[in-house]
C-alpha positions as CSV (number, residue, x, y, z in Angstrom):
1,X,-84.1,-0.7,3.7
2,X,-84.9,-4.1,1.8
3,X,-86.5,-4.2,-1.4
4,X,-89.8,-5.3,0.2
5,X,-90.0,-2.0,2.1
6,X,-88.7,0.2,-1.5
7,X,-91.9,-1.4,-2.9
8,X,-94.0,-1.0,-0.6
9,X,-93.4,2.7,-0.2
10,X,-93.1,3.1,-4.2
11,X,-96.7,1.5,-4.2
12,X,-97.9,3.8,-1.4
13,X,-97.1,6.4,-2.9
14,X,-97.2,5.9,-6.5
15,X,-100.7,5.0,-6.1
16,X,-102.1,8.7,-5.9
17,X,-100.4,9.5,-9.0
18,X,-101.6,6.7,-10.9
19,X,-104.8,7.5,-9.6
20,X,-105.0,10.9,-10.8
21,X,-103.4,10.0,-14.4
22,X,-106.2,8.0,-14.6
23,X,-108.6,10.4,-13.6
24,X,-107.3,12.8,-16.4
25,X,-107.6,9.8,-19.3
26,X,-111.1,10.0,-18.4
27,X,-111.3,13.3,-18.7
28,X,-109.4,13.5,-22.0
29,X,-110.1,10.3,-23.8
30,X,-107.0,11.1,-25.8
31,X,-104.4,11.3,-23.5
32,X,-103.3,14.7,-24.0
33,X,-103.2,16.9,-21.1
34,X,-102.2,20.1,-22.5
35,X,-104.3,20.1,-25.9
36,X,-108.2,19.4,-26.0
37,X,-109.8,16.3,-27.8
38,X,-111.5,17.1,-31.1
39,X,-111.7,19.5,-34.0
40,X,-108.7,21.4,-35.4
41,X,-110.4,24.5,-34.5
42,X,-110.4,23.8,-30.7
43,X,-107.0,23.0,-30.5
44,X,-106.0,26.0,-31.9
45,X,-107.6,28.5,-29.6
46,X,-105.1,27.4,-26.4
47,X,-102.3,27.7,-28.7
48,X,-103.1,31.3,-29.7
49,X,-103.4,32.4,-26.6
50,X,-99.5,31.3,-25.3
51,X,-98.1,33.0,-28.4
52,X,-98.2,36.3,-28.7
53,X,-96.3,38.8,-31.2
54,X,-93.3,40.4,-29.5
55,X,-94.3,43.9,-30.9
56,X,-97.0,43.6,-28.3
57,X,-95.2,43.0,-25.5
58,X,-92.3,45.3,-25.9
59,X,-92.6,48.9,-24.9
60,X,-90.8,52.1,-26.9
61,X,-88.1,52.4,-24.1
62,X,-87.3,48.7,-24.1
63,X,-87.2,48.9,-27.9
64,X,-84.4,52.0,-27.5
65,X,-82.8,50.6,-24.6
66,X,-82.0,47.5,-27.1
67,X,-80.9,49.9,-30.0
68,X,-78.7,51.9,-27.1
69,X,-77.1,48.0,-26.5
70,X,-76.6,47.2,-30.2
71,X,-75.2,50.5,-30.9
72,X,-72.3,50.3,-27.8
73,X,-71.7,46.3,-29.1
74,X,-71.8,47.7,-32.3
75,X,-69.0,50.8,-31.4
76,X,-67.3,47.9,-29.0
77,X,-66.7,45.5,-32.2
78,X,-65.2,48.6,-33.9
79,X,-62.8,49.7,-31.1
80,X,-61.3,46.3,-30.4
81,X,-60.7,45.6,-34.3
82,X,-59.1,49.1,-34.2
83,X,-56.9,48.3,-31.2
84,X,-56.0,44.6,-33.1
85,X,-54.9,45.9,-36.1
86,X,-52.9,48.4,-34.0
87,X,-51.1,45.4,-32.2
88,X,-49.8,44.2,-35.5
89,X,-49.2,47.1,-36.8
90,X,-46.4,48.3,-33.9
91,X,-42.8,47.3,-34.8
92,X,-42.3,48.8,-31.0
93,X,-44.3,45.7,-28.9
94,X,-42.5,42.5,-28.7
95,X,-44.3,38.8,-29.4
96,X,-45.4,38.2,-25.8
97,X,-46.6,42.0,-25.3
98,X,-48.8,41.8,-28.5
99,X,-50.4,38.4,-27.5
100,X,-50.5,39.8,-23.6
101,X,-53.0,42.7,-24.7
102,X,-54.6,40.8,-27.3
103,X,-55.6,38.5,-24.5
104,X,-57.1,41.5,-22.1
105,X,-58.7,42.6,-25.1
106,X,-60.3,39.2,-26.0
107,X,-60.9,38.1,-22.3
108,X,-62.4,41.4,-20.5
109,X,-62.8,44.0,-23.5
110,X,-63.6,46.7,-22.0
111,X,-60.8,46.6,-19.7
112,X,-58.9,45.8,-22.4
113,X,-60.1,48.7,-24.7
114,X,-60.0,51.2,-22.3
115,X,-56.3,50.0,-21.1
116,X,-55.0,50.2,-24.8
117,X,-56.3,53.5,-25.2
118,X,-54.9,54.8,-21.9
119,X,-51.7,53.4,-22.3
120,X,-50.8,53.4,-25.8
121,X,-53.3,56.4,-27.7
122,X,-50.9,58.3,-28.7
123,X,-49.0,55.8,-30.8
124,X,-51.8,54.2,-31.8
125,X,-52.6,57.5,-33.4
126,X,-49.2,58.0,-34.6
127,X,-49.4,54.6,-36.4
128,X,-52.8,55.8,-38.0
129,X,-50.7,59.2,-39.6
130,X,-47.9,56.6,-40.3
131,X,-50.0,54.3,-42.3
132,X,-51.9,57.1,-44.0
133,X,-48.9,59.0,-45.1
134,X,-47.3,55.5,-46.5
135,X,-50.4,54.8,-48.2
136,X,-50.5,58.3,-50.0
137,X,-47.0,57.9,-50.9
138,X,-47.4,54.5,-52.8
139,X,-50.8,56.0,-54.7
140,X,-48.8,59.1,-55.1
141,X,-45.6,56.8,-56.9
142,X,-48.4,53.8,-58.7
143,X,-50.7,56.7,-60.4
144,X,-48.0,59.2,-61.0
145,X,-47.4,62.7,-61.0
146,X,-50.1,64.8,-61.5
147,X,-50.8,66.6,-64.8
148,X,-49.2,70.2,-63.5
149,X,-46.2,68.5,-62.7
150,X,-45.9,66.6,-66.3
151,X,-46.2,70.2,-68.1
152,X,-44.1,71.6,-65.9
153,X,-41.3,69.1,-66.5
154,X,-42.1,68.9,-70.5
155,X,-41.9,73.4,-70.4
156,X,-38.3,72.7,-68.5
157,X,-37.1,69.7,-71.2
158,X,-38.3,72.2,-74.1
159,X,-36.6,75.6,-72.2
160,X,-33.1,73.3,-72.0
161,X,-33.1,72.1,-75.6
162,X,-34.1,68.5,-75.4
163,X,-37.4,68.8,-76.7
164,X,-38.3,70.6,-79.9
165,X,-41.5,72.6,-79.8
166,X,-43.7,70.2,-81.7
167,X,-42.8,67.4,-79.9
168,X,-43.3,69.7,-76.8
169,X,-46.9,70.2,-78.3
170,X,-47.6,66.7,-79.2
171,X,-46.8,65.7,-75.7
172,X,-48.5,68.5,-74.1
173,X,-51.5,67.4,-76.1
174,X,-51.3,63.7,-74.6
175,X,-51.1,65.2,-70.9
176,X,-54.1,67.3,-71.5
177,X,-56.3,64.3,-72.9
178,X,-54.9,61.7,-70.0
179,X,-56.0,64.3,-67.8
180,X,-59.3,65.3,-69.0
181,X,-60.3,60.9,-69.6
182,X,-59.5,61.0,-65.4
183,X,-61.6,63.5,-64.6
């Protein structure tokens, strides 16, 4: 095919369209196909009819079929970030076996999820009773003993001797008010 014949058939049929473009300039002195000529006012009824408010259009089972979705995304998010800090948190997994199941967590999550929790539940709930028992040790040794235990200990310092009884008092005195500012 020469250029001669690649115009000729552009021409034959290009014409048609040009044809009808020009058809629709008649028709719509502005050149606008999809809004009317004129007035604000009748440009705007066209435009209100393709928008509608999406309130209208959804039913109340598409609405709780949504909140069903967000809630599972929502409970997804919150297993995987459990099953992460778990990862980091096991002295017992090796480098490449954290980043293997932190990759079939991040690539296919559900697999993922459901394989961690299959596989390694139970120490991931043994970490859990680790971390809280380590946690209530160190609040247990920064805030101290409680006030029960300080009396106690002052009654036993005064019964061997060491403590005379108005110091006993004085310091029994200074538990009490610590105790009752905490509460």
């Amino acid at each position: 095919m020469n250029l001669a014949d690649l115009l000729g058939y552009l021409q034959h049929h290009a014409e048609p369209a040009i044809e009808q473009h020009r058809n629709l300039l008649a028709i719509n002195p502005c050149g606008r196909t999809h809004l009317p000529c004129g007035d604000i006012a009748s440009r705007k009824k066209p435009i209100e009819k393709r928008f509608k408010m999406i309130a209208t259009t959804w039913g109340a089972g598409q609405v709780a079929y949504s909140i069903l979705w967000f809630f599972l995304l929502f409970i997804e998010i919150w297993l995987a970030i459990s099953i992460f800090i778990d990862i980091f948190r096991s002295h017992d997994l090796k480098g490449w076996a954290k980043a293997a199941w932190l990759l079939l967590v991040f690539v296919i999550p559900i697999v993922g999820i459901l394989a961690y929790l299959i596989f390694r539940g139970d120490t991931m709930r043994a970490h859990q009773i680790q971390a809280a028992q380590e946690q209530r040790n160190f609040l247990q040794h920064a805030v101290g003993q409680s006030p029960a235990d300080e009396l106690s200990k002052l009654l036993e310092l005064k019964n061997m001797g060491a403590l005379t009884e108005t110091e006993f008092e004085k310091l029994k005195g200074h538990v009490i008010d610590r105790s009752s500012q905490v509460n």
